[in-house]
C-alpha positions as CSV (number, residue, x, y, z in Angstrom):
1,X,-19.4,-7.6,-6.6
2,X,-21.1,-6.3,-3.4
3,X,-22.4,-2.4,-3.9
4,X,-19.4,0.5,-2.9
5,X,-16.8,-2.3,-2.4
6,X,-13.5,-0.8,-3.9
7,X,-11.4,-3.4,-3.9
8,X,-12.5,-7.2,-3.9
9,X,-10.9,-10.8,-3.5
10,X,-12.5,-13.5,-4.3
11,X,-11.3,-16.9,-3.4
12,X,-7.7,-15.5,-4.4
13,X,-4.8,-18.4,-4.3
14,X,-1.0,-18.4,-5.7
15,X,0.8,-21.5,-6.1
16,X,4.2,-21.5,-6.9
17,X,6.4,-24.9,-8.0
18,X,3.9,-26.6,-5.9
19,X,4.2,-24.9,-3.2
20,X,0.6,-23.2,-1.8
21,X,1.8,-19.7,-1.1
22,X,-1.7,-18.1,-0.4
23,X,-5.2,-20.1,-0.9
24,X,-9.0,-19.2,-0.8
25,X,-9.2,-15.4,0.4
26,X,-12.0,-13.6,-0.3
27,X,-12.5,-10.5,1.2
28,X,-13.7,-6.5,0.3
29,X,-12.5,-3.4,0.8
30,X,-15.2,-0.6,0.4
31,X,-14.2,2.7,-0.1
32,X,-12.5,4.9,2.5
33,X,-12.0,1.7,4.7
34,X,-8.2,0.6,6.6
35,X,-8.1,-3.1,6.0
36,X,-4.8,-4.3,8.3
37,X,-3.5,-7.4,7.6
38,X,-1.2,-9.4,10.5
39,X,0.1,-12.8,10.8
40,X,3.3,-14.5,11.6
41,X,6.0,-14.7,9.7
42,X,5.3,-17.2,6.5
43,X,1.7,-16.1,6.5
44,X,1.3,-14.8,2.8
45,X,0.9,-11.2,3.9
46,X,3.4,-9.5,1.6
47,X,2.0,-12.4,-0.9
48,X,-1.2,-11.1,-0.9
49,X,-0.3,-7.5,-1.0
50,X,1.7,-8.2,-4.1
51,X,-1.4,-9.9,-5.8
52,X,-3.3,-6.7,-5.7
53,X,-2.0,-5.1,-8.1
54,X,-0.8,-7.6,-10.2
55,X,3.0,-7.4,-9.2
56,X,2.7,-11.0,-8.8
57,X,0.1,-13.2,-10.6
58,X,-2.7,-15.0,-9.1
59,X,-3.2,-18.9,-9.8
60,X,-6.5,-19.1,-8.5
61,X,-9.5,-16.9,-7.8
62,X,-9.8,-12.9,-9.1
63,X,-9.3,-9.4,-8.0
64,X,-12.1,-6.7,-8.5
65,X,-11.3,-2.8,-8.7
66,X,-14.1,-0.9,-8.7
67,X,-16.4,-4.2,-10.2
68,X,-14.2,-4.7,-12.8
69,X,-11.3,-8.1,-13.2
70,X,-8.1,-6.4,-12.8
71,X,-7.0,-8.7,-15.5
72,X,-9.1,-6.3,-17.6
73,X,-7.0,-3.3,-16.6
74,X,-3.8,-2.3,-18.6
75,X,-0.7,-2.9,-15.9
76,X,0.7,0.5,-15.9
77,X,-2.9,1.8,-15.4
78,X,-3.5,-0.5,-12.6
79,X,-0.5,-0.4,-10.7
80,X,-1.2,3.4,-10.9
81,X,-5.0,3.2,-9.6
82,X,-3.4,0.9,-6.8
83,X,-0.2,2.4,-5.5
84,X,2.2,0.3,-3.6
85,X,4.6,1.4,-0.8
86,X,7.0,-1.1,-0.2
87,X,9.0,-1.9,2.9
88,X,12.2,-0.8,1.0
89,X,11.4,2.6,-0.3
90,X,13.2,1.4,-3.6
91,X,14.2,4.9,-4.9
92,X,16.3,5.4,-7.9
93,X,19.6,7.6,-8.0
94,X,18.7,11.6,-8.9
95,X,16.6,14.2,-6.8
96,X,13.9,13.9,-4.7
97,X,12.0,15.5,-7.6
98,X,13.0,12.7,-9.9
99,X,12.3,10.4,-7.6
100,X,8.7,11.7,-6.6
101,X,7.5,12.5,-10.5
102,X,8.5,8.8,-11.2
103,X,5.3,8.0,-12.6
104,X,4.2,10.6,-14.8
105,X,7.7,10.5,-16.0
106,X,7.6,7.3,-17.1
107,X,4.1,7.6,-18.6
108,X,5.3,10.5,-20.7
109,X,2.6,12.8,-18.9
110,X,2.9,15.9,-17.3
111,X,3.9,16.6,-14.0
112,X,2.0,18.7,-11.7
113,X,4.8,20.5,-10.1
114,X,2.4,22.6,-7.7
115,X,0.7,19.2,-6.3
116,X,4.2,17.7,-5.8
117,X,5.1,20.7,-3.7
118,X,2.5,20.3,-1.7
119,X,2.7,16.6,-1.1
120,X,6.4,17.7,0.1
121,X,5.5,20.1,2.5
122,X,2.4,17.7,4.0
123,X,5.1,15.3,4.0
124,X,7.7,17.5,6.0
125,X,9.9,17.7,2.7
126,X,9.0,21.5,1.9
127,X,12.2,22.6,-0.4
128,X,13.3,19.2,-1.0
129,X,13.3,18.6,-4.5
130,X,17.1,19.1,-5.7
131,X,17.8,17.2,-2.7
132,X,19.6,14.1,-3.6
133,X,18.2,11.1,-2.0
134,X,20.9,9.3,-1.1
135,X,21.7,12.4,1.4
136,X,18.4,11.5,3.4
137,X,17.7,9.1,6.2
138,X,15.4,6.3,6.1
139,X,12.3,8.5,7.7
140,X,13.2,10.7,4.6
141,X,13.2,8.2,1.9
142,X,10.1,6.9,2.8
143,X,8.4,9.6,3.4
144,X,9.6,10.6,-0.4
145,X,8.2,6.8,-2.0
146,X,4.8,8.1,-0.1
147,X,4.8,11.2,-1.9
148,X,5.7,9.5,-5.0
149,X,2.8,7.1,-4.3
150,X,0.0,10.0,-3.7
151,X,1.2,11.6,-6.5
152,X,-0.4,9.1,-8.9
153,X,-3.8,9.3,-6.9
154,X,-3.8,6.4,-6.7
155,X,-7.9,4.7,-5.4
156,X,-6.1,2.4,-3.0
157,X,-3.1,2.4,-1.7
158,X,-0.9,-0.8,-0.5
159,X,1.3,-0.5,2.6
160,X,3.6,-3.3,3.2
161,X,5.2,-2.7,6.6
162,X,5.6,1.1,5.7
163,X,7.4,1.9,9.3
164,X,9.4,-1.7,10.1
165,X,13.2,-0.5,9.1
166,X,12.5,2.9,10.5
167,X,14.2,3.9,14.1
168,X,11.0,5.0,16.7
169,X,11.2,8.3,16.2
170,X,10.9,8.1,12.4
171,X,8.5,5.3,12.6
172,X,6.4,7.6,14.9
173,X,6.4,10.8,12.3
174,X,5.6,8.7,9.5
175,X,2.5,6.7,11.1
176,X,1.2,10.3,12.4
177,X,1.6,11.4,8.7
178,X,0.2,8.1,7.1
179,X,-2.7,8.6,9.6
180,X,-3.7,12.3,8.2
181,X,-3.4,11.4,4.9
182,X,-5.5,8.3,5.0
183,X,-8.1,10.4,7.1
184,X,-7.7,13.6,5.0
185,X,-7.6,12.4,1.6
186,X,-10.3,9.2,2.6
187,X,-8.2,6.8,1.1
188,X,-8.9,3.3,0.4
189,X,-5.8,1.2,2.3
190,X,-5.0,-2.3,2.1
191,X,-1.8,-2.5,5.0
192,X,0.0,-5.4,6.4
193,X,2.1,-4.7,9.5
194,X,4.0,-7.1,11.9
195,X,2.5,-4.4,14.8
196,X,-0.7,-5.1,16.2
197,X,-0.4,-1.9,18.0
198,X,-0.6,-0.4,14.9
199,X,-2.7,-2.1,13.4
200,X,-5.6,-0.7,16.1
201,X,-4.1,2.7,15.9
202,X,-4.8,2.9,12.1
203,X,-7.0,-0.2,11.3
204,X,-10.8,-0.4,10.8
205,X,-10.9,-4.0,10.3
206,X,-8.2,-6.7,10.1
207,X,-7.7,-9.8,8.3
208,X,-5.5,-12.7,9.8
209,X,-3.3,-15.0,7.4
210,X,-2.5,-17.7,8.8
211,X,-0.3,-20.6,6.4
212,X,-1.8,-18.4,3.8
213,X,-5.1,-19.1,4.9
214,X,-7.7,-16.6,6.3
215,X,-8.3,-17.3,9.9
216,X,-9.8,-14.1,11.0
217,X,-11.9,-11.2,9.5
218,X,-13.2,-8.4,11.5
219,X,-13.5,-5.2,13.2
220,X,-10.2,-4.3,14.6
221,X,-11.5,-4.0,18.1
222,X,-13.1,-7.4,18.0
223,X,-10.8,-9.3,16.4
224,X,-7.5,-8.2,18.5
225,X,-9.4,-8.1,21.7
């Protein structure tokens, strides 16, 4: 594994009933870096998301966290170190507070109630938590599975199209916030997004899938010129 890469692929491939769903990506991710990945429709993008943290299962090639196999790491531990937002928030029913302490919950650990407040108010949720999630709208509910996300701490975090189902507005407040928390907190972020626009507003470098195939790798400036 190259020195200060967080996250690595290498030759990474899933094949499923024959079919070739992703094939031969290496890439790395060093620390602190916004690797954005586009393509059309088809390409593997959610695919390859889901292969980095094990939420599907690679057929081919490995993943790397920190120099060590993922394969190595217990599932619940991993899927902790590297969070994934989906496109569908995916809450459960209960309180915003349920909903955010998810993990430690489940882990049977502690939750730090003083962090999760302050995730809340960074996220624009101050006084939220007996709030019950089905009384908020979609810029609410995602904003609540990012919260949920961060409060693992996770070392990289996954976005799979974290604004496409919200209306402008919403999409706009939760890019901004996306955008100071990546920059604030110097997160590692793997994102795929259907917007090239945002893709240069958030991106360092991008990655283009293509039939599940890598067809581009590069600075974001160079490679959507």
């Amino acid at each position: 594994m190259t020195p200060n890469q967080k996250l690595e692929t290498r030759t990474l491939g899933r094949t499923v009933d024959g079919d070739r769903i992703l094939e031969d990506v290496s890439v790395s991710v060093p620390e602190s870096e916004v690797l954005v990945v586009v393509g059309p429709s088809g390409a593997g993008k959610s695919s390859f998301l889901r292969l980095l943290n094990r939420l599907d299962e690679p057929t081919d090639g490995t993943v790397s966290l920190d120099g060590e196999d993922y394969r190595e790491i217990p599932p619940r531990e991993l899927r902790r170190r590297v969070g994934l937002i989906p496109q569908d928030p995916a809450l459960v029913p209960g309180s915003v507070f349920e909903n955010v302490a998810r993990g430690p919950i489940l882990r049977d650990e502690p939750v730090d109630e003083t962090r999760l407040e302050e995730l809340l108010e960074r996220l624009g949720l101050a006084g939220y938590e007996d709030r019950d999630v089905e009384e908020l709208s979609g810029g609410e509910k995602q904003r609540v599975a990012i919260a949920r996300t961060l409060l693992n701490e996770p070392d990289v975090l996954l976005l799979d199209e974290p604004t496409s189902h919200l209306d402008s507005a919403a999409e706009e407040r939760v890019e901004a916030l996306l955008d100071d928390l990546i920059r604030d907190l110097d997160l590692t972020v793997v994102m795929v997004t259907h917007d090239e626009e945002q893709a240069r507003r958030l991106g360092d470098r991008v990655l283009i899938l293509r039939d599940g195939k890598m067809d581009r790798l590069g600075p974001v400036e160079e490679v959507l010129a």
